[in-house]
C-alpha positions, 0 to 999 in steps of 0.5 A: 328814921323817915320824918314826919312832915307837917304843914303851916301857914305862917299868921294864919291857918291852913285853908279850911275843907280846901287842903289836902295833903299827897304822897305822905304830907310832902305835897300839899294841895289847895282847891278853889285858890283865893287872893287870901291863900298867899302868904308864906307856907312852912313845911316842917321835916322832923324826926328824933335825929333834929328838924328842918324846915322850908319856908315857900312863898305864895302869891295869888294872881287875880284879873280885874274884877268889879267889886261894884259893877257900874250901872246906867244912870238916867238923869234930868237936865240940872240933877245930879249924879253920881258913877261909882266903879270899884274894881279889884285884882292883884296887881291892883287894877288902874281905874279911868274913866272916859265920857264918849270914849274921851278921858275926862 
């Protein structure tokens, strides 16, 4: 008989309001990916005859982004001052930073 097909994320839940399924559960469908939809995805075959099963792995790719964007900082002469620059992306982004466009 045709099987059943179901759908999990392994250690966690399927993306909420984002998931859909097509053409008869064998596609699965995310909308708005975020780095938290990788991991591993089980599709799951089953029918009275036995089960199989498919394990596909996901990983989300993103470009650097600022977690906190830099701002000017407007300082006297003996104060002091801190620059905070907290960027994210997968891979993870290298941070350097450069004082007249010299890397110190």
């Amino acid at each position: 008989p045709t099987p059943v097909i179901r759908w999990i994320k392994e250690g966690g839940e399927l993306p909420a309001n984002r998931t859909f399924f097509e053409n008869f559960k064998k596609t699965l469908k995310i909308i708005d990916v975020s780095e938290a939809d990788s991991g591993n995805y089980k599709c799951i075959a089953r029918n009275i005859l036995g089960s199989v099963h498919h394990v596909i792995s996901v990983t989300v790719k993103a470009a650097p982004y600022w977690i906190t964007a830099p701002r000017n900082l407007v300082l006297s002469p003996g104060e002091d001052g801190i620059l905070i620059c907290r960027a994210n992306g997968n891979p993870k982004p290298s941070i350097s930073w450069l004082a007249n466009g010299v890397p110190i």
